[in-house]
Backbone bond lengths (Angstrom), bond angles and torsions (degrees), N, CA, C in turn:
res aa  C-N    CA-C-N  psi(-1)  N-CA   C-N-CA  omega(-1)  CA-C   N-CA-C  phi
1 X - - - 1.445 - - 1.530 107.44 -
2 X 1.329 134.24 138.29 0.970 145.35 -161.85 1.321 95.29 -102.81
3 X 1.778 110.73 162.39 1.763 108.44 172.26 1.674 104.80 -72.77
4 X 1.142 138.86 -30.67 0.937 127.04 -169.43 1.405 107.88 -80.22
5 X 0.901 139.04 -31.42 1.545 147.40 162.83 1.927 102.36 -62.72
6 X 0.873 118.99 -34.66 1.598 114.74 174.62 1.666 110.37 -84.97
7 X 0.967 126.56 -31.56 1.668 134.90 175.95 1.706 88.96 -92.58
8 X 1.233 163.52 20.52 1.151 127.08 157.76 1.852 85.63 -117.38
9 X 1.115 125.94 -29.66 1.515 112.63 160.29 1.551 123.52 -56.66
10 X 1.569 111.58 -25.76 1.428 107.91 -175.94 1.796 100.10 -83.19
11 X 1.625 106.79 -28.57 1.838 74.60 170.46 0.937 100.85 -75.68
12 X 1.376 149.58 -67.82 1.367 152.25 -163.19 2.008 98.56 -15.53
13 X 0.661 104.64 -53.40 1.298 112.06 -158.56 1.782 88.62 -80.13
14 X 0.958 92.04 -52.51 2.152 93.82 -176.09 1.966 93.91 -60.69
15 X 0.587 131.24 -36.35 1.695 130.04 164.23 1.300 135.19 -68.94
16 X 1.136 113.62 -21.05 1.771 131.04 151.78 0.951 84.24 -72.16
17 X 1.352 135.33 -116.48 1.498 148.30 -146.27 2.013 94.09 -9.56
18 X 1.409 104.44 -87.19 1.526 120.14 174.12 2.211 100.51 -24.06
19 X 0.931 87.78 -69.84 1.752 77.23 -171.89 1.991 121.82 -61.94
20 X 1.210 98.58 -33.40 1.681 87.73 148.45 1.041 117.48 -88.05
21 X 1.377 153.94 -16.48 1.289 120.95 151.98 1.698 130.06 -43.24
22 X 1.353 101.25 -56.30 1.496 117.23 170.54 1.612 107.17 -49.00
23 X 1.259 127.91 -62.81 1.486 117.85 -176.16 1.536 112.80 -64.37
24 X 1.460 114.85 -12.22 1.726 97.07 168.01 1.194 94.39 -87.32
25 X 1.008 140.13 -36.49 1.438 114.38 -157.97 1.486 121.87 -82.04
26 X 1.568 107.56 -21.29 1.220 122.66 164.60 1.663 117.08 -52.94
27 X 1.634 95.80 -49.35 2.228 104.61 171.04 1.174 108.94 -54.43
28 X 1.763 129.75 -47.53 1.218 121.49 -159.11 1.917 101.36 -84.22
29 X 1.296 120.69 -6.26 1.625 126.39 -169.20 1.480 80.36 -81.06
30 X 1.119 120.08 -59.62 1.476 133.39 -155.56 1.766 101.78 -79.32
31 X 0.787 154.93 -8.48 1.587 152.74 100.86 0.851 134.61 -27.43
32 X 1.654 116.08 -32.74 1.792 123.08 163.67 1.738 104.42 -68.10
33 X 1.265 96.89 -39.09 1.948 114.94 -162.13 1.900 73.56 -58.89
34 X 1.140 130.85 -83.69 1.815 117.02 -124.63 1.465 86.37 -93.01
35 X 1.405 145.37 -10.97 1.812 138.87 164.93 1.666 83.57 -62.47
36 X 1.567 145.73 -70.96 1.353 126.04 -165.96 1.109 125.78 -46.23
37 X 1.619 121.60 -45.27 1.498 151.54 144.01 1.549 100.65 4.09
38 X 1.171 92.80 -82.22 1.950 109.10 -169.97 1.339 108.64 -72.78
39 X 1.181 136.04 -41.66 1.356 140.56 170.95 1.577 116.88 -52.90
40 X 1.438 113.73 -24.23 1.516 126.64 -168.96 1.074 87.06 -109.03
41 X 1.360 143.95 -31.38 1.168 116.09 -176.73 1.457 112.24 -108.62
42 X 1.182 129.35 -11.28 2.032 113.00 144.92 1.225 107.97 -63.08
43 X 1.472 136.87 -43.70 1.625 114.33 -172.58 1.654 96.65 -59.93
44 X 1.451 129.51 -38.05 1.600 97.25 -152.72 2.114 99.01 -82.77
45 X 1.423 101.65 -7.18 1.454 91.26 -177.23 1.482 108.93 -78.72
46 X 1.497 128.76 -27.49 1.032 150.31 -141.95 1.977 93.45 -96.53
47 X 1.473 97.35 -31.41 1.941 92.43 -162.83 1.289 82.97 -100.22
48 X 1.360 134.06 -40.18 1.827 120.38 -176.24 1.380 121.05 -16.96
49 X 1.488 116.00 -36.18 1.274 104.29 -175.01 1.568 118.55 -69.04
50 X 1.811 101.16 -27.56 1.580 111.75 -174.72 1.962 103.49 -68.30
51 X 1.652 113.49 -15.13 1.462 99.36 -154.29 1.151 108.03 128.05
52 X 1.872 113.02 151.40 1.490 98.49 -163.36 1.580 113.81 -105.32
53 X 1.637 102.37 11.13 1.212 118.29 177.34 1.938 105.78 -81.45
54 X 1.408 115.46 -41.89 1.312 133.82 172.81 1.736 118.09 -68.05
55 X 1.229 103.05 -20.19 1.305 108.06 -177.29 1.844 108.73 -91.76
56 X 1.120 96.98 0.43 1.508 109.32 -161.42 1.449 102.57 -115.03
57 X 1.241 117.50 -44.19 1.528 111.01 165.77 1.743 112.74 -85.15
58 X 1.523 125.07 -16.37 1.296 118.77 150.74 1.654 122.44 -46.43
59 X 0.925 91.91 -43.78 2.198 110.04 -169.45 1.388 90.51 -67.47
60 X 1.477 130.38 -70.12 1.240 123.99 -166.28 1.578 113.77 -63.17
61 X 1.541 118.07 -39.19 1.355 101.62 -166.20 2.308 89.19 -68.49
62 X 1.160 106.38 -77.55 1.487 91.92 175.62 1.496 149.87 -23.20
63 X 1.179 116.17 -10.41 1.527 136.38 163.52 1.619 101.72 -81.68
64 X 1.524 121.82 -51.84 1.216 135.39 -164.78 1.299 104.99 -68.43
65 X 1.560 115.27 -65.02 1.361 105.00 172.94 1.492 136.45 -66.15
66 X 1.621 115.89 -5.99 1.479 129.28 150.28 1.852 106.28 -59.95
67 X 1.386 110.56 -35.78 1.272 99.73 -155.86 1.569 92.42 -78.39
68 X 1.245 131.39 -25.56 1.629 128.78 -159.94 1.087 110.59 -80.00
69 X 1.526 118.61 -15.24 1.559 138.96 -167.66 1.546 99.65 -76.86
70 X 1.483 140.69 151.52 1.498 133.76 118.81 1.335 107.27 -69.58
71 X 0.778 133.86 22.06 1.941 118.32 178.88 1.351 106.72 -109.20
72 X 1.253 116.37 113.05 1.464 114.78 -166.50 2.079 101.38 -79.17
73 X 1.654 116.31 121.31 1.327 124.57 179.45 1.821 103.89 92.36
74 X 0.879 126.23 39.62 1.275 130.94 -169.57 1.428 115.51 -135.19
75 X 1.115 116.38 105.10 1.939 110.57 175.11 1.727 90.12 -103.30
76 X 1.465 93.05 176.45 1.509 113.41 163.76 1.376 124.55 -136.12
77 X 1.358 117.69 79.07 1.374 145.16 -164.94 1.909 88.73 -17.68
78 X 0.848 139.42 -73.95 1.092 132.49 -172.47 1.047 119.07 -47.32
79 X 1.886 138.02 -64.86 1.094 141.79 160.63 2.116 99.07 -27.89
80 X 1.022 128.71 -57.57 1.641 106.35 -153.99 1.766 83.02 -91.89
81 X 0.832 153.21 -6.91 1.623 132.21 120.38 1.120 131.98 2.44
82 X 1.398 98.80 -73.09 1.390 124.00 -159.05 1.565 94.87 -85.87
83 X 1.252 121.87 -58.96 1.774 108.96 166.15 1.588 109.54 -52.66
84 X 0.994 122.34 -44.36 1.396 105.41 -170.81 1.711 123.74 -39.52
85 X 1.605 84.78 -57.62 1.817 99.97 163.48 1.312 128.86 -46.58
86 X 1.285 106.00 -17.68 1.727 114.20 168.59 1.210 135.87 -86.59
87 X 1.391 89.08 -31.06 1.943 129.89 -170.82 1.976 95.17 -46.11
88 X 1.291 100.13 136.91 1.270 99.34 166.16 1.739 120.32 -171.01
89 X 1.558 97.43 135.74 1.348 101.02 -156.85 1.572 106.57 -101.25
90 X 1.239 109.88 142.31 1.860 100.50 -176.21 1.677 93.75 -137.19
91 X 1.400 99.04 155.48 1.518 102.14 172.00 1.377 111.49 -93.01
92 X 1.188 119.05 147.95 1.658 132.28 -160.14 1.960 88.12 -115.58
């Protein structure tokens, strides 16, 4: 085996490595994406009754505090509290 035949396998190999890294991390981005999904969309069904201004900073703080979590289906009643109080809706 020649060096050049051993250095074009060692990128080869340093470039796999790199492209599964990138595709997990892309699955686990994309697992955060549809846990916010559902979380935003029970808070805004869940605050409708308060108003659709309340239902809107419900959705966001609850997506958000799903998103801060690793626990996939898990809020922390306090955490989307505590966003809620932050939550704020403006007209564009």
């Amino acid at each position: 085996m020649t060096l050049i035949s051993a250095l074009l396998i060692f990128v080869a190999l340093i470039l796999y490595i790199l492209g599964q890294l990138f595709l997990k991390h892309a699955m686990e981005s994309d697992l955060r994406s549809r846990r916010f999904t559902k979380f935003f969309t029970a808070g805004l069904v869940a605050g409708l009754p308060r108003g659709p201004e309340h239902a809107l900073r419900l959705a966001a703080a609850c997506g958000a505090a799903n998103a801060l979590t690793p626990h996939s289906g898990h809020l922390d009643r306090a955490e989307v509290e505590r966003l809620l109080a932050e939550a704020r809706v403006e007209e564009v």
